[in-house]
mmCIF file of the N, C-alpha and C atoms, coordinates in Angstrom:
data_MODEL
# 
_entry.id   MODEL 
# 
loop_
_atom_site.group_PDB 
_atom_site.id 
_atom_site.type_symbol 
_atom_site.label_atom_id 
_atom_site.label_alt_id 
_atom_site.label_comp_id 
_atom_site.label_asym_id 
_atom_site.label_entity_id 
_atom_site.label_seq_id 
_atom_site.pdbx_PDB_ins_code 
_atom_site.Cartn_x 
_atom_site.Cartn_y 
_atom_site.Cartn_z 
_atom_site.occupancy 
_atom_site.B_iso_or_equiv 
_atom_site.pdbx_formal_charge 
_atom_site.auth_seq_id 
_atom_site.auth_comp_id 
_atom_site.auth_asym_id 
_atom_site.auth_atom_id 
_atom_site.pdbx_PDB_model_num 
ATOM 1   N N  . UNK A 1 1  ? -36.127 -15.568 38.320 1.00 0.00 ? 1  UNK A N  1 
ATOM 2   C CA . UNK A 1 1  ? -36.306 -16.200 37.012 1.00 0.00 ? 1  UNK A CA 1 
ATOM 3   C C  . UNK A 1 1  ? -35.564 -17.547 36.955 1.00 0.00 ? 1  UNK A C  1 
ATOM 4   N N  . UNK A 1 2  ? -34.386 -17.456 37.581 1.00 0.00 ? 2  UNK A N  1 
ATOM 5   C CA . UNK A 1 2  ? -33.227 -18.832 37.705 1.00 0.00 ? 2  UNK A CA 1 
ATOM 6   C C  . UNK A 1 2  ? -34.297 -20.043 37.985 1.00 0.00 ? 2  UNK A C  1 
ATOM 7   N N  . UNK A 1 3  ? -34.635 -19.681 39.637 1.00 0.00 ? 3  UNK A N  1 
ATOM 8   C CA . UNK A 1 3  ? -35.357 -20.060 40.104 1.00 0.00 ? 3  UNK A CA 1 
ATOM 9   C C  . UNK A 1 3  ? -36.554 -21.017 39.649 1.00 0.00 ? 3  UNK A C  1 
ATOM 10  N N  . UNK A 1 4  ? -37.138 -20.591 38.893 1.00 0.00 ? 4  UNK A N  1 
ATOM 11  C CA . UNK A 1 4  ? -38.628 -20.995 37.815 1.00 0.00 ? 4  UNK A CA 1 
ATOM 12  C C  . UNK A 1 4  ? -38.009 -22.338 37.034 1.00 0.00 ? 4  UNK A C  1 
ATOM 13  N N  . UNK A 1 5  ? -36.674 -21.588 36.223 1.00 0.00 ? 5  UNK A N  1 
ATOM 14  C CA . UNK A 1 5  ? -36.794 -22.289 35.744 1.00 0.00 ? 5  UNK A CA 1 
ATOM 15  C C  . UNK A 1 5  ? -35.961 -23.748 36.237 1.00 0.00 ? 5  UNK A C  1 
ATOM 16  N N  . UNK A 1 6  ? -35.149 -23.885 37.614 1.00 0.00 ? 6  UNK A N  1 
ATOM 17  C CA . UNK A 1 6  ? -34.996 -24.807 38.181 1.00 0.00 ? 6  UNK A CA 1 
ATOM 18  C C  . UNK A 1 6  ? -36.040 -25.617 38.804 1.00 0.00 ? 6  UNK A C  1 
ATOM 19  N N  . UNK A 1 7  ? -37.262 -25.395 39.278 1.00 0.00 ? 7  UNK A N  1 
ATOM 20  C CA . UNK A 1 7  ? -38.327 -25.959 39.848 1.00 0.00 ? 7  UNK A CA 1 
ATOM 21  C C  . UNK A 1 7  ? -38.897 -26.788 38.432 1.00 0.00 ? 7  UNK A C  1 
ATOM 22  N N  . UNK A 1 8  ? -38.591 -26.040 37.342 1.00 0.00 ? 8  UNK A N  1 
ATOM 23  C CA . UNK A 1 8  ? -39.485 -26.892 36.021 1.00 0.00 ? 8  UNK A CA 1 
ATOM 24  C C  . UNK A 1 8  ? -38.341 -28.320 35.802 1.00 0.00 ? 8  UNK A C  1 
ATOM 25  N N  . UNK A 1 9  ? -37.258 -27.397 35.644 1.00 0.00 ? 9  UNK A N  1 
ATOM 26  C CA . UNK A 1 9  ? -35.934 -28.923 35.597 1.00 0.00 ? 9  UNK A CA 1 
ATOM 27  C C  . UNK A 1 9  ? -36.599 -30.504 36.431 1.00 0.00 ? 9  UNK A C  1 
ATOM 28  N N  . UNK A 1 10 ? -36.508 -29.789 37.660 1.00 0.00 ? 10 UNK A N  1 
ATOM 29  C CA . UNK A 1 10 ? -36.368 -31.092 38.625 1.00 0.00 ? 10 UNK A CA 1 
ATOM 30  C C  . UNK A 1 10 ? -38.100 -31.590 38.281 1.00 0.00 ? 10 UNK A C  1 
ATOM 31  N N  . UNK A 1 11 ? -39.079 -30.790 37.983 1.00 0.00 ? 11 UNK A N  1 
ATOM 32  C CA . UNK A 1 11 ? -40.087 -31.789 37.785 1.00 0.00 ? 11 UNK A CA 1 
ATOM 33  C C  . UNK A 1 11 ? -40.287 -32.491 36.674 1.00 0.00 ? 11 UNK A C  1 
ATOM 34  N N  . UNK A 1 12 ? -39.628 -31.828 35.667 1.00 0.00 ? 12 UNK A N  1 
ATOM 35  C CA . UNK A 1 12 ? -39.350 -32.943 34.523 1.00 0.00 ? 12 UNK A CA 1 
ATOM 36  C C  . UNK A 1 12 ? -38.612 -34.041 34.625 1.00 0.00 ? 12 UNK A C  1 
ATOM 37  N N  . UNK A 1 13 ? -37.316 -33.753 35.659 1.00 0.00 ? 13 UNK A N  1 
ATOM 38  C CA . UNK A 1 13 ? -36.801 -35.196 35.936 1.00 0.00 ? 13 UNK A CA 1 
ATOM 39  C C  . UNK A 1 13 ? -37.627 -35.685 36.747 1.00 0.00 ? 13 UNK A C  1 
ATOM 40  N N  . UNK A 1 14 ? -38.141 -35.763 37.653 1.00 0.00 ? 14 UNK A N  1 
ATOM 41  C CA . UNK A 1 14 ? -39.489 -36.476 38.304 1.00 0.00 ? 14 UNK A CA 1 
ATOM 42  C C  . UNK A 1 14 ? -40.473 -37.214 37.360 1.00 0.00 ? 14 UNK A C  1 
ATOM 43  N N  . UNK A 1 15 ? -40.832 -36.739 36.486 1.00 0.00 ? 15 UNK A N  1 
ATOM 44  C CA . UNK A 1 15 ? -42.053 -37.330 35.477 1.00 0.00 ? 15 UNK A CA 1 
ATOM 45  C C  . UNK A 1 15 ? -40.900 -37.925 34.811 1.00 0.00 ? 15 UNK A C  1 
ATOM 46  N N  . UNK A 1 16 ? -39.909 -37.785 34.417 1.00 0.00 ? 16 UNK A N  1 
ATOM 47  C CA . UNK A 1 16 ? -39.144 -38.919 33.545 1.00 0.00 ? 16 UNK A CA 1 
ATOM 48  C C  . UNK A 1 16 ? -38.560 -40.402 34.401 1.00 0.00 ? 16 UNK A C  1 
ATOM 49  N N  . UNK A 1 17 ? -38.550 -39.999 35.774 1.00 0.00 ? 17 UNK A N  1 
ATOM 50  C CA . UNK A 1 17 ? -38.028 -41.560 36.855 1.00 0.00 ? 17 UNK A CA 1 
ATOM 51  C C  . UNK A 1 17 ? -39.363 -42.240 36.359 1.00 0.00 ? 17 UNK A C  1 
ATOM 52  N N  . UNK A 1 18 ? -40.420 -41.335 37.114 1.00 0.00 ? 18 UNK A N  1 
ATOM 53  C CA . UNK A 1 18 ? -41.825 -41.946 37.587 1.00 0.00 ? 18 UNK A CA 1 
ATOM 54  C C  . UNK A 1 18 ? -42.555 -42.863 36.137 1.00 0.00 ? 18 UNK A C  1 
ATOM 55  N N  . UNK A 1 19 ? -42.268 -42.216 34.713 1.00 0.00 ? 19 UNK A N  1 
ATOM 56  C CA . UNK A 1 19 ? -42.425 -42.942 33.746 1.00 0.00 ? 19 UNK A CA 1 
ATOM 57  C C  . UNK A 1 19 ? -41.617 -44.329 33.440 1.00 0.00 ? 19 UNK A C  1 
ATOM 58  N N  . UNK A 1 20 ? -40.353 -44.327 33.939 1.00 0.00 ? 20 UNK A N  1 
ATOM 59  C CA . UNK A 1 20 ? -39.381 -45.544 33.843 1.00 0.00 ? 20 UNK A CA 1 
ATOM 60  C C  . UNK A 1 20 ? -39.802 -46.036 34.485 1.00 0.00 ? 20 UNK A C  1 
ATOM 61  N N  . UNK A 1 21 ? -40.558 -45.919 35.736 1.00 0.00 ? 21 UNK A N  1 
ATOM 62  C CA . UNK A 1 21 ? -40.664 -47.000 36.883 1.00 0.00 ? 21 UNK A CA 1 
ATOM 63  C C  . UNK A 1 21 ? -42.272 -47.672 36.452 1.00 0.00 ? 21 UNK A C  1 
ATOM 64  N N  . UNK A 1 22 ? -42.892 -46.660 35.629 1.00 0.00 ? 22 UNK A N  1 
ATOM 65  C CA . UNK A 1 22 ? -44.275 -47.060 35.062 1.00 0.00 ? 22 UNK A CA 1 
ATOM 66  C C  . UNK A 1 22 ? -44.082 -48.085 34.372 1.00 0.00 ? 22 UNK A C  1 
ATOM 67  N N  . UNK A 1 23 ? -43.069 -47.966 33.042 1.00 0.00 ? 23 UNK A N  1 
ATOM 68  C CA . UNK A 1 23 ? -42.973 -48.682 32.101 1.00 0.00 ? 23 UNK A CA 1 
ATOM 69  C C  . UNK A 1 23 ? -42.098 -50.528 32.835 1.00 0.00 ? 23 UNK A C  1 
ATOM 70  N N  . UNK A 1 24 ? -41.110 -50.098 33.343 1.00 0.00 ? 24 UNK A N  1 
ATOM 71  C CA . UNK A 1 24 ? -40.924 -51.440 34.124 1.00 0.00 ? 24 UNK A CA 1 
ATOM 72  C C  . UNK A 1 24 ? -41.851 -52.355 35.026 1.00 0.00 ? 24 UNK A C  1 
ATOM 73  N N  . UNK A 1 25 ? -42.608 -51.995 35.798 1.00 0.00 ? 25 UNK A N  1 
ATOM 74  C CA . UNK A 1 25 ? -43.649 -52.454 36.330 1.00 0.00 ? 25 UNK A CA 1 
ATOM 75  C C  . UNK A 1 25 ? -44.563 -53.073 35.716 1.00 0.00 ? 25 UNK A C  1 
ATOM 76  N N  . UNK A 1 26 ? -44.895 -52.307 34.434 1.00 0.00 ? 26 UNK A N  1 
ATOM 77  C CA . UNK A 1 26 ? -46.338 -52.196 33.169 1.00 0.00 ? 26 UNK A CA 1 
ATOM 78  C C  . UNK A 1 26 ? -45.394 -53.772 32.466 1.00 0.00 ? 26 UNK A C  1 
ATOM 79  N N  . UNK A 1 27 ? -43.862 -53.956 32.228 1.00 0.00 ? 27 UNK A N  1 
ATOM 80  C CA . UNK A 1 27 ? -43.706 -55.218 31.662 1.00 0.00 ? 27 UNK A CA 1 
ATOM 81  C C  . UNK A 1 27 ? -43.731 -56.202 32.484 1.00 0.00 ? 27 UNK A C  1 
ATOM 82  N N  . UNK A 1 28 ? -43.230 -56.416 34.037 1.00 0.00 ? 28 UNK A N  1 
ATOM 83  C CA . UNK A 1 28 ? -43.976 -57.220 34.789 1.00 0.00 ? 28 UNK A CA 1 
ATOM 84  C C  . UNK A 1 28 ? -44.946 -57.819 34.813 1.00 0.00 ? 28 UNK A C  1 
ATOM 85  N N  . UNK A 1 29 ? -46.313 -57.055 34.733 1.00 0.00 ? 29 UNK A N  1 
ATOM 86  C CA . UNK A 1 29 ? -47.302 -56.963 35.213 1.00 0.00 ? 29 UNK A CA 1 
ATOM 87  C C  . UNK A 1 29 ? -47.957 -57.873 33.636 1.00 0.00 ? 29 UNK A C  1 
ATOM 88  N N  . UNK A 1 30 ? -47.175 -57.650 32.496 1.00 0.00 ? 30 UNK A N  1 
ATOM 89  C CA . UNK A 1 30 ? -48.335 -58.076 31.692 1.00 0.00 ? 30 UNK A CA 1 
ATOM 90  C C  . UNK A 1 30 ? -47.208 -59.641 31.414 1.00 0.00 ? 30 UNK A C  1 
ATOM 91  N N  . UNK A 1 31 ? -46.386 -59.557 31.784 1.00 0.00 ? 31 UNK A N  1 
ATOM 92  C CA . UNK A 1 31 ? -45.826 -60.967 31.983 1.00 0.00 ? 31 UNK A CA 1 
ATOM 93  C C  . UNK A 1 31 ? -46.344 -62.120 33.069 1.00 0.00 ? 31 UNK A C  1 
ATOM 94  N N  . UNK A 1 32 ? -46.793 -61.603 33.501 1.00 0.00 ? 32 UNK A N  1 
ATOM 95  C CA . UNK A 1 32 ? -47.422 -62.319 34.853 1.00 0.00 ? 32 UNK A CA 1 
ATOM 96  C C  . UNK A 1 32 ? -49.165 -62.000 35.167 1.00 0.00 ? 32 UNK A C  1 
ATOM 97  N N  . UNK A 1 33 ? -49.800 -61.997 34.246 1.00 0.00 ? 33 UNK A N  1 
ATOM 98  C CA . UNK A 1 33 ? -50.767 -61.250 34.247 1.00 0.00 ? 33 UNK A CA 1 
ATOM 99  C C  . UNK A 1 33 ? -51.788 -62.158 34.853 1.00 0.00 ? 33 UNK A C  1 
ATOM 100 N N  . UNK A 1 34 ? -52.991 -61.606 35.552 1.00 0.00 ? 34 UNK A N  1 
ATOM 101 C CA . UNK A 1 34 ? -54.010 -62.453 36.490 1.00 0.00 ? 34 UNK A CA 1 
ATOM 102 C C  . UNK A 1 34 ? -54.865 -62.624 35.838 1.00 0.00 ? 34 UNK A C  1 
ATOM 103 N N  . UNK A 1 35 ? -55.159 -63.893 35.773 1.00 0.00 ? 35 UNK A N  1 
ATOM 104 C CA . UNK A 1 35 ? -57.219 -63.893 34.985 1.00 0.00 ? 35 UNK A CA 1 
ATOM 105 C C  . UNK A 1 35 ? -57.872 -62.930 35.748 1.00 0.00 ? 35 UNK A C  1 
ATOM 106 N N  . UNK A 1 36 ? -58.684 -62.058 34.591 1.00 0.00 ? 36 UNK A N  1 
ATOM 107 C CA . UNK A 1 36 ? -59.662 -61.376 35.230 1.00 0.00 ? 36 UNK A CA 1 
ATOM 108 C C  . UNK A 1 36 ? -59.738 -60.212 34.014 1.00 0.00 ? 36 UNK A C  1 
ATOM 109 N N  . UNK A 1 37 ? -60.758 -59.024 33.823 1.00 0.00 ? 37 UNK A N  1 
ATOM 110 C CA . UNK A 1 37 ? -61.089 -58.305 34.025 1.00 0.00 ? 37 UNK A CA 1 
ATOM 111 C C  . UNK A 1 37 ? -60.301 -56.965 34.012 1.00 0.00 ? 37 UNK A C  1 
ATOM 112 N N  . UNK A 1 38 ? -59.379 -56.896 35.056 1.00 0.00 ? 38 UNK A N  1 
ATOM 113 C CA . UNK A 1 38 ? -59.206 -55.613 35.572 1.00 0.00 ? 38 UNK A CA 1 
ATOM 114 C C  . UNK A 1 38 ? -57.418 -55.340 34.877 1.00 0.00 ? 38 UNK A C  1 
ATOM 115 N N  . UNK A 1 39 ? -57.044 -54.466 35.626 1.00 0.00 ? 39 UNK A N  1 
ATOM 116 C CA . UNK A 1 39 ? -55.663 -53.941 34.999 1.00 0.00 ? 39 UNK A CA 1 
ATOM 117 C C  . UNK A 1 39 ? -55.553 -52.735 33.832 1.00 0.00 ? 39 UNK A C  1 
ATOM 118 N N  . UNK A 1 40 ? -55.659 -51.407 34.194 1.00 0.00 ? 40 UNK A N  1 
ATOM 119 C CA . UNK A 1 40 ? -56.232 -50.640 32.975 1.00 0.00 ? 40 UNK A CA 1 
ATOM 120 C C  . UNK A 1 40 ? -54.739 -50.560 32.234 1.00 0.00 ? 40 UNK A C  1 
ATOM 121 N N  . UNK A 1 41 ? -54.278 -51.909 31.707 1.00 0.00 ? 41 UNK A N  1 
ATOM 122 C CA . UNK A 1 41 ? -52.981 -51.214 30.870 1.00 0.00 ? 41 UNK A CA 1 
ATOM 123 C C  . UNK A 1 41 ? -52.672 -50.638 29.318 1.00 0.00 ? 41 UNK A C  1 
ATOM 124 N N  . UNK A 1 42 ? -52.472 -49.986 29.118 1.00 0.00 ? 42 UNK A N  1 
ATOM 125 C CA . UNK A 1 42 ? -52.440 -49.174 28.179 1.00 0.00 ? 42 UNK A CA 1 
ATOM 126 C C  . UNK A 1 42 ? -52.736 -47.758 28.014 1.00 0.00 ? 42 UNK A C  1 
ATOM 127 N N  . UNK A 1 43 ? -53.973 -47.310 29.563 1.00 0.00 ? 43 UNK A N  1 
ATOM 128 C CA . UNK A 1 43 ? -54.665 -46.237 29.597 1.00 0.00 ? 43 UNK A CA 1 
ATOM 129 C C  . UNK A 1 43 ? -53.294 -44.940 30.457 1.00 0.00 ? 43 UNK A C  1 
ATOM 130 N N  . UNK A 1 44 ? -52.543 -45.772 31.327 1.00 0.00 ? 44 UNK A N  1 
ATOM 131 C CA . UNK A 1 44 ? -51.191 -44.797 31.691 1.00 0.00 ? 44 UNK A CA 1 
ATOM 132 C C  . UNK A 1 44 ? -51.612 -44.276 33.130 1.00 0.00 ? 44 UNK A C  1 
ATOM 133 N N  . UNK A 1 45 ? -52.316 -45.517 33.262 1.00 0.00 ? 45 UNK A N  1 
ATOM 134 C CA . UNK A 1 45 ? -52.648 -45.182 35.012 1.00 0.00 ? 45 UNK A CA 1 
ATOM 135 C C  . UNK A 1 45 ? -52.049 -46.191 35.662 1.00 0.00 ? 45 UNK A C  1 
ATOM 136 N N  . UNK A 1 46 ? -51.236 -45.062 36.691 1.00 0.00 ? 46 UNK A N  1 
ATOM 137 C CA . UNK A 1 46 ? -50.296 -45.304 37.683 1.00 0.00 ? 46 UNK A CA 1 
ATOM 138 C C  . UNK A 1 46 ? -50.821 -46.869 38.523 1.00 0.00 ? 46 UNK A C  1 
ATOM 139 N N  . UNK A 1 47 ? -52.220 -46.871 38.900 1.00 0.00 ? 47 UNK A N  1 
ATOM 140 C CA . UNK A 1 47 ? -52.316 -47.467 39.921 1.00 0.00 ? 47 UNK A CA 1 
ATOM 141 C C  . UNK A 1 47 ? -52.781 -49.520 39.418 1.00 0.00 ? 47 UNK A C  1 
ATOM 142 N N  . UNK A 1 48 ? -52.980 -49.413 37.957 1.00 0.00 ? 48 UNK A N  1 
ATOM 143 C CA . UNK A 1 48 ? -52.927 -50.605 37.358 1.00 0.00 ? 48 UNK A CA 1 
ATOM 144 C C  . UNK A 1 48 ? -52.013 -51.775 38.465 1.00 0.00 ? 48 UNK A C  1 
ATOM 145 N N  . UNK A 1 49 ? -51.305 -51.795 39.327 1.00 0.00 ? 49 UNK A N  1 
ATOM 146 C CA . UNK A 1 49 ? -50.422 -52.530 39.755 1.00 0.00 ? 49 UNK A CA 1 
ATOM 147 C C  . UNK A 1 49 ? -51.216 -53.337 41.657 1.00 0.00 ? 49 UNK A C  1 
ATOM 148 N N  . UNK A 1 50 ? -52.326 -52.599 41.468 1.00 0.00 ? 50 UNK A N  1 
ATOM 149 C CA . UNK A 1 50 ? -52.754 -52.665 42.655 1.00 0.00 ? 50 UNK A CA 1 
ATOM 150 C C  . UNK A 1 50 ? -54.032 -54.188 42.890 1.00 0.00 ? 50 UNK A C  1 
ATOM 151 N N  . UNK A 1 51 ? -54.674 -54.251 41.282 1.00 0.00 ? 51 UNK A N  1 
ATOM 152 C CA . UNK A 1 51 ? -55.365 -55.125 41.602 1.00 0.00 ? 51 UNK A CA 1 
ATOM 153 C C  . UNK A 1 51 ? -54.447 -56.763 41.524 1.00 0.00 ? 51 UNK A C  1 
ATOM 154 N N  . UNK A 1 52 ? -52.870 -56.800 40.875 1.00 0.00 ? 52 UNK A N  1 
ATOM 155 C CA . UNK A 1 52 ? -52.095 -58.280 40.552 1.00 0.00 ? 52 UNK A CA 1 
ATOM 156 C C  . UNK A 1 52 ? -51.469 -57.713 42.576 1.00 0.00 ? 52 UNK A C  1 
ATOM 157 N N  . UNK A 1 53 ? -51.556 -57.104 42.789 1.00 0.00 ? 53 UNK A N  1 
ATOM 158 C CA . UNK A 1 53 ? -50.934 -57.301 44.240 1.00 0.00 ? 53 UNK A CA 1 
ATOM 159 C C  . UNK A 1 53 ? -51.680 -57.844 44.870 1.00 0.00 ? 53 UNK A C  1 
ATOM 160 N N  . UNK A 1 54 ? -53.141 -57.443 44.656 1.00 0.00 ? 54 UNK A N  1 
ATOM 161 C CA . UNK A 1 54 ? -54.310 -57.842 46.073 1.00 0.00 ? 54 UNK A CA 1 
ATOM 162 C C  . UNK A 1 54 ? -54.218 -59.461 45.603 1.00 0.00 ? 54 UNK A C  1 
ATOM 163 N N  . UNK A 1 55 ? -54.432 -60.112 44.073 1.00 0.00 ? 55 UNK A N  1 
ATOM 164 C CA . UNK A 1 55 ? -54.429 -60.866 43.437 1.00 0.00 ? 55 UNK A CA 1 
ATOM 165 C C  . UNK A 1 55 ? -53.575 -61.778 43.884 1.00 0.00 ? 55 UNK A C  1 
ATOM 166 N N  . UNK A 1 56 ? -52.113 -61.190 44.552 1.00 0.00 ? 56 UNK A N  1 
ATOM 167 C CA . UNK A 1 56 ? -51.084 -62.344 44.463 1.00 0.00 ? 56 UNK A CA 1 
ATOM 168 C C  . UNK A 1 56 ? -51.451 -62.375 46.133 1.00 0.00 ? 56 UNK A C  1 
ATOM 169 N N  . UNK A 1 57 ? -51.846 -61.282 47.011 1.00 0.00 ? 57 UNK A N  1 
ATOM 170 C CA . UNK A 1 57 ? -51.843 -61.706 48.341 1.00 0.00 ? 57 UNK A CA 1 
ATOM 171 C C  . UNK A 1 57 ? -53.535 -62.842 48.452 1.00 0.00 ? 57 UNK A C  1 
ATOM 172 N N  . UNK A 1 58 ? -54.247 -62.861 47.553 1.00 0.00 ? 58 UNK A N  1 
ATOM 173 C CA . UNK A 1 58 ? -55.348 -63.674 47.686 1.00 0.00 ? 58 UNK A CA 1 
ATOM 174 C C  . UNK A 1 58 ? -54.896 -65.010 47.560 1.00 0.00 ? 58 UNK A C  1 
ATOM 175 N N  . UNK A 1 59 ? -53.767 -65.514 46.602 1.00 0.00 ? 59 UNK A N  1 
ATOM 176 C CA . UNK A 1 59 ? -54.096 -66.749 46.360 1.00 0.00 ? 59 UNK A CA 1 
ATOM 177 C C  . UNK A 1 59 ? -52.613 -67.512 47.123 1.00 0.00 ? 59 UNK A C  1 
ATOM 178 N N  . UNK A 1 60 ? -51.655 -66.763 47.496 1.00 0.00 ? 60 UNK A N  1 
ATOM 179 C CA . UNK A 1 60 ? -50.183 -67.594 48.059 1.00 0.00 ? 60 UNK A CA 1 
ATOM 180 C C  . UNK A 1 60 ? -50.550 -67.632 49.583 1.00 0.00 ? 60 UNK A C  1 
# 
């Protein structure tokens, strides 16, 4: 039973880093933001960060 409920602990601290690191990135990202289209921010998907990367390796 200990057990259970230590595996729930540590994944709640997991979803609470992984949200800080969302939300820091997510203010980056709309500070520096690329013409275009794309970037689903607001929707709380992780991978929003992928099209200002391809973006910054296209144009430097």
């Amino acid at each position: 039973m200990n057990r259970i409920f230590l595996y729930f602990a540590i994944i709640v601290l997991l979803l609470i880093c992984i949200s800080l690191l969302n939300i820091k990135s997510k203010e980056n990202y709309e500070k520096d933001r690329p013409p275009g289209p794309w970037g689903d921010i607001g929707t709380g998907n992780p991978w929003y960060m992928y099209p200002y990367i391809l973006h910054n390796i296209e144009y430097y």
